[in-house]
C-alpha positions in Angstrom: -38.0 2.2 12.0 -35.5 -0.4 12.8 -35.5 -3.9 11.1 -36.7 -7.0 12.7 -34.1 -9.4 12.9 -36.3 -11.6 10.4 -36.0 -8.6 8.2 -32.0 -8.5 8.9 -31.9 -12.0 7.5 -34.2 -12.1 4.7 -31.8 -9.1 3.3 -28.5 -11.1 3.8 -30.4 -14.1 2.4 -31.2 -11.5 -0.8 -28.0 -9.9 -0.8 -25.8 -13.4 -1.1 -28.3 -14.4 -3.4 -27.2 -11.2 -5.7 -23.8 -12.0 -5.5 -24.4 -15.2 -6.1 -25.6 -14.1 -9.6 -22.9 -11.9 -10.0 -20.0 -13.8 -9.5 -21.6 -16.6 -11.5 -22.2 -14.5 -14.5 -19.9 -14.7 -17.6 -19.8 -11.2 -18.6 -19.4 -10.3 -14.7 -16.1 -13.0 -14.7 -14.8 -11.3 -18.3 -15.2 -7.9 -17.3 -12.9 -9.2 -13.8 -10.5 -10.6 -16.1 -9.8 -8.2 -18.3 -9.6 -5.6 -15.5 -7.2 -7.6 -13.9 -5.1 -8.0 -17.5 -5.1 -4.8 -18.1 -3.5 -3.6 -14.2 -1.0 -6.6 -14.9 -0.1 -5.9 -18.1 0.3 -1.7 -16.9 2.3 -3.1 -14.2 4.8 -5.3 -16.4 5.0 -2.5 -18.8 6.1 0.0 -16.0 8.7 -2.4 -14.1 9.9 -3.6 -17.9 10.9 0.6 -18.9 12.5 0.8 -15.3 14.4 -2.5 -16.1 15.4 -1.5 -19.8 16.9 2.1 -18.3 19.0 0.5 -15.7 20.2 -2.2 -18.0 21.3 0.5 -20.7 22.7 2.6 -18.1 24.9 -0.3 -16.5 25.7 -1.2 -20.4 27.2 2.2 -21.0 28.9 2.5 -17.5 30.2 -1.0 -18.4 31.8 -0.1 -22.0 33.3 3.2 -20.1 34.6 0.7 -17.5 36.6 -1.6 -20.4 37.8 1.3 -22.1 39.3 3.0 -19.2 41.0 -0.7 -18.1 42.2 -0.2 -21.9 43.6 2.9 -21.2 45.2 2.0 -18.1 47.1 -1.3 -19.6 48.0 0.9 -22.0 50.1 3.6 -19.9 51.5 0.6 -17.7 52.5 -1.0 -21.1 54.0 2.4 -22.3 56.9 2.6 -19.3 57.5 -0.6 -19.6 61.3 -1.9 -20.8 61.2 -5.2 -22.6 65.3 -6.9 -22.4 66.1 -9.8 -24.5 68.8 -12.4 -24.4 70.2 -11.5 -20.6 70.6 -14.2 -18.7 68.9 -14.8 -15.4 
């Protein structure tokens, strides 16, 4: 049996009414809340550990970097001849 369009609109009417109540209900707002605190805080946690790996990574590629610059002033140093009191 199909619905009268007087029907159709007395169920709209109902239905916003119901969400009406809904969305204006505290424990309805909380429950939103701490849904949406919870996926945020998830979220942070994830993109923080992803953060934190790369930073110690590029940390330790950065200390191999300075000690291989080390190295390397080091050898140029080594061949090196120093002369003192020749005039230019």
């Amino acid at each position: 049996m199909p619905l009268t369009r007087e029907q159709i609109a007395d169920f709209k009417v109902l239905f916003q009414e119901c969400l009406a109540d809904i969305v204006q209900n505290d424990v309805f707002i909380q429950k939103v809340a701490a849904a949406i605190a919870k996926t945020f805080d998830q979220k942070i946690d994830v993109a923080l550990k992803t953060y934190s790996a790369k930073w110690e990574m590029l940390e330790k590629e950065n200390r191999m970097l300075v000690n291989k610059l080390d190295q390397l002033e080091q050898y140029t140093r080594r061949n090196s001849l120093r002369t003192f009191g020749v005039a230019g």
